[in-house]
N, C-alpha and C positions, 0 to 999 in steps of 0.2 A: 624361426620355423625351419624344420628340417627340409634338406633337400634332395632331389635323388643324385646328386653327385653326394650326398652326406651317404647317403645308402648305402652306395657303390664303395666307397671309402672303408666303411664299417663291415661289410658283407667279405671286402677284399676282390672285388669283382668289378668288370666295365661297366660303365650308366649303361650303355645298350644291352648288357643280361639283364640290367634290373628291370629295362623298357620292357623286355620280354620275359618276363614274369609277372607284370603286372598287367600288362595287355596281352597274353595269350599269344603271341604271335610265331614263338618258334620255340622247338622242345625245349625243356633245359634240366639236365643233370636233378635226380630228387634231392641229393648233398646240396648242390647250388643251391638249388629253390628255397630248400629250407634254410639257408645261410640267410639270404634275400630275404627273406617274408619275419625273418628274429632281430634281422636289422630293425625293418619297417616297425617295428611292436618297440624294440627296445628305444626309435630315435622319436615314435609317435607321428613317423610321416606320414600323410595324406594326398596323396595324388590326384592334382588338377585335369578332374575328368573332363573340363572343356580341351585342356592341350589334349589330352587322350586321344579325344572324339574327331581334333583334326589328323590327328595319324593314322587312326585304324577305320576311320566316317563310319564309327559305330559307339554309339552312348551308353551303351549296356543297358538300356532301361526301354520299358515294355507299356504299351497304354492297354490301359483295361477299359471297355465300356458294355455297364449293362446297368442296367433296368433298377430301379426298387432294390437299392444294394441294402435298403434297411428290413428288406424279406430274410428272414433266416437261410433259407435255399442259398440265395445269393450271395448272403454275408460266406457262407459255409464256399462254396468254389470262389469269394474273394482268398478265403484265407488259402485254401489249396494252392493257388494262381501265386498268392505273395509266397507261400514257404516254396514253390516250387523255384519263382525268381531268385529269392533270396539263396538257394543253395546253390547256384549257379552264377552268383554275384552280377545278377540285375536288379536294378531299381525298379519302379513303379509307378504308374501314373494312372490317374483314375477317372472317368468321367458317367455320368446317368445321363444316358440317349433318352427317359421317360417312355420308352417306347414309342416317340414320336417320329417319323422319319425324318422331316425336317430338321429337328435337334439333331436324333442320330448323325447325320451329313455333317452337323455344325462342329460338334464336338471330336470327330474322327479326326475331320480338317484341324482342329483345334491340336488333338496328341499329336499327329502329323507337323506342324510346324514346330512343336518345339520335339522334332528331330528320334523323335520313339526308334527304336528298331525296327519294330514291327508290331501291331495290334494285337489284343483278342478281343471279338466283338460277340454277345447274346444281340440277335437283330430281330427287328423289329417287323411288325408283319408285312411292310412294302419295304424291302432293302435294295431296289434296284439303284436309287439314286448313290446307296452307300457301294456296292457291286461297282459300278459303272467309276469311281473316283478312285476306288483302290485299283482296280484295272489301271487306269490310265496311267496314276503315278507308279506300278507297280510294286507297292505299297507290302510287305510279306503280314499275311493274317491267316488267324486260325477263327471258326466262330465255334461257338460254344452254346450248349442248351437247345438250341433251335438249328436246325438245320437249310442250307441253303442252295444244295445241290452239290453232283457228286464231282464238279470240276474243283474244288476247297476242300482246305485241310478245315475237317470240321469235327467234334469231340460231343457226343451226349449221354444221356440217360438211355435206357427202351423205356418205350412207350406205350406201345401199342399191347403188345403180352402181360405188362402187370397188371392194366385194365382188364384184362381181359379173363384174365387170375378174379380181379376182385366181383367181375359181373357170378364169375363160376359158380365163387364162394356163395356170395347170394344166393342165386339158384340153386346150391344145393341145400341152404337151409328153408328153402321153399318159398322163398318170393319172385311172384311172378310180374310183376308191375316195377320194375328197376329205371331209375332217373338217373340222367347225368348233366351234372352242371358243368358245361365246355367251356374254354378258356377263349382267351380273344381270338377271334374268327384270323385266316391268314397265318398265323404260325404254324412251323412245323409239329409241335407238339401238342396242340391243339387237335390238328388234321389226324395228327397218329391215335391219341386217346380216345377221338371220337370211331377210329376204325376199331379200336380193340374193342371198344363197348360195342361195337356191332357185331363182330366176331366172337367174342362173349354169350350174347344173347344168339344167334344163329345157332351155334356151336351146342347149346343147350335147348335147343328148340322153343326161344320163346319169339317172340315176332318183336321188331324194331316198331316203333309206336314215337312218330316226332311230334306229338304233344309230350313224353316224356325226356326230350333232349330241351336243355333249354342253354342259353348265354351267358357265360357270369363274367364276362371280356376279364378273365384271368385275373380280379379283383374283391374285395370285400365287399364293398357296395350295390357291385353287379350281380353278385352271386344271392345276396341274401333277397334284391327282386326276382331274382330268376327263381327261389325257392316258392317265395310266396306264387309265384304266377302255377309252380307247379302243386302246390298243394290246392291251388282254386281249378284247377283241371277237372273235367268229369270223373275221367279214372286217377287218380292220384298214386303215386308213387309208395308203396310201400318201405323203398330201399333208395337213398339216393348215395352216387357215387360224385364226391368235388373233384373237378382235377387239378387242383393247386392248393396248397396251404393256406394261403390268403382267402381263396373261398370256401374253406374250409372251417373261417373263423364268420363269415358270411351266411352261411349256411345257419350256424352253430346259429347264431343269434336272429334269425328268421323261427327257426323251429322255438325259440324261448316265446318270439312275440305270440306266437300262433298257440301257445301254451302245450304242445307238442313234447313229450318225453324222448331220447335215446338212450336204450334200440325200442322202450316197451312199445310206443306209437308208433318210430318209424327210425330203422336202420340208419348205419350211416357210416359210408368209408373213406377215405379218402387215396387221394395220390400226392404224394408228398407224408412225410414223417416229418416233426418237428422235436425239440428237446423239450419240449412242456405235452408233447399228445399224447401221453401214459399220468400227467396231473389229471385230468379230465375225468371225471362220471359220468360214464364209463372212460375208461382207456379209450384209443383210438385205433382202431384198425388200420393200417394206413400200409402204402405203397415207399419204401423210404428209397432215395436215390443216393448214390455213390458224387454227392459232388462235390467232396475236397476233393477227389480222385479226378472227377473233371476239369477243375481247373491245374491240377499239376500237371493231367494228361496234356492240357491245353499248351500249356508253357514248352512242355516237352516238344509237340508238335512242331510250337514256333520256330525254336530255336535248331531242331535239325532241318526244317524248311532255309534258315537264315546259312546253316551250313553250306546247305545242298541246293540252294533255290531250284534247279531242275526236276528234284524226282517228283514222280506221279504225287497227285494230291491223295491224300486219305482219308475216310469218313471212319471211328470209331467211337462203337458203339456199347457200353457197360451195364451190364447185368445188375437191376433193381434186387432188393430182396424187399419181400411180404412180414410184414409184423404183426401179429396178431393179438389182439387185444379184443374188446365184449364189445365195444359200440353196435359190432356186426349184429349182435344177439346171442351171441356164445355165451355161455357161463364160463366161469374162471377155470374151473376142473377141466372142462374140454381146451383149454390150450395147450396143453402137456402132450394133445395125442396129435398126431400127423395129421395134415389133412388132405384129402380125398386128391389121388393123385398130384402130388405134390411131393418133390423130392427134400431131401433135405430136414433142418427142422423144425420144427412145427412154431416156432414164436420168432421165427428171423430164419426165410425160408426164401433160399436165391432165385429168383426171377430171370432167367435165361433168355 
């Protein structure tokens, strides 16, 4: 097995240049580096990233933990998060908090001892216990998806305006009795969704009506009782908005039981885009979020927090675009045209 005195040998250069091409630690000539790095390819060396770690007490490797990594949303800012680490030569480590706080705690602690750099966490709708442990150990974290206050480097979606895009829409195709299925009570993106549906509705003068907001605690099974509870309403929903992908598939499968058509019975949009929500009869209206972008932001974040640990923390926030598809009640000819105050274009339209 090759060594880095074989490196050194090969490259024609001291072990301590190769130390320092390999761990980052001090400039080195691009001639050198590239000398170093044809060694390392041509002898097949592998460098013992535990000796590494006691040199530099950095492992290069990054803990991820969020939720339901088998939701597409999440798979999709998994894969952002890994190609973002991976071109920056970190590893990865991965854990599902199930959005329980207690887990969440269990599992942080858990990347935490085997030595992570630094976290990114999607948290959970009580994150104080998780708050309060990264404090203490000063722990470097970014969180993602959900927000936690503006003292964290923290990375999302908007929220509140693409909702508030899809109440419009509605309204302007003339329904007036508009539903929204909210996500688990306590999340940030929850709180925000449910403010753009209100702002939505205000904003077009129709009145807020909380028999038409109902629960679907951010899942399929919750969403499709929250459906049925709003279709047994007095007034009933003409239009409902999911605000997740998952209850969106919730949703989908209430309106079958109830023998219910979309859009001819009863609209339907969502927040969240998936790669199967244009298979569907109808297409899918849908709110789509930027999150491979989130998690590379995410990574991005970390790593100049791990540079810089002092500068101000940072909250950023990435611009949705609207996709327009017939679930809403459009016919296919009217997607080609712009729609009502709306910039951009009409079938993948940015949400600012």
């Amino acid at each position: 097995m090759a060594t880095m005195v074989d490196v050194a040998r090969r490259a024609g250069v001291s072990v301590a240049t190769v130390s320092h091409v390999l761990n980052e630690t001090r400039p080195v000539r691009p001639g050198t580096r590239k000398a170093v790095l044809d060694a390392i390819d041509d002898l097949g060396y592998s460098p013992n990233t535990l000796a590494r770690s006691l040199v530099t007490a950095r492992t290069r490797s990054i803990g991820l933990a969020v939720s339901a990594i088998s939701n597409p949303y999440f798979t999709e800012i998994l894969q952002g998060v890994e190609a973002g680490a991976l071109e920056r030569g970190y590893g990865l480590l991965i854990a599902d908090p199930h959005d329980d706080p207690a887990h969440e705690l269990t599992v942080v602690r858990l990347l935490h001892e085997r030595r992570v750099d630094g976290v990114l966490v999607a948290p959970s709708a009580e994150p104080a216990g998780l708050l309060e442990y990264l404090a203490r150990r000063k722990i470097p974290a970014v969180f993602l998806d959900r927000l936690v206050g503006d003292a964290h480097d923290q990375v999302c979606a908007e929220s509140a305006r693409p909702v508030e895009q899809l109440v419009g829409h509605l309204a302007d195709l003339g329904h007036l009795r508009i539903g929204l299925v909210a996500g688990l009570p306590g999340l940030s993106t929850t709180t925000e969704r449910i403010a753009g549906y209100r702002a939505g509705l205000e904003r077009h003068g129709l009145p807020f009506r909380p028999g038409l907001l109902a629960e679907g605690h951010s899942e399929a099974r919750g969403a499709e009782d929250a459906v049925h509870r709003l279709l047994a309403s007095p007034e009933p929903p003409t239009a409902i908005i999911t605000a997740n992908n998952a209850m969106t598939i919730g949703a989908l499968r209430a309106l079958r039981t109830a023998g219910l058509s979309v859009p001819d019975d009863l609209a339907l949009v969502c927040f969240d885009d998936f790669s199967w929500a244009d298979v569907f009869s109808p297409g899918l209206t849908a709110i789509s979020q930027p999150s491979r972008e989130v998690g590379a932001t995410a990574v991005r974040l970390l790593l100049e927090r791990l540079e810089n640990p002092g500068r101000p923390p940072r909250t950023v926030r990435l611009p949705c675009a609207f996709v327009h598809r017939t679930s809403c009640g459009c016919v296919a000819e009217a997607l080609d045209r712009p729609l009502p105050g709306t910039p951009g274009l009409a079938g993948k339209d940015p949400v600012s």
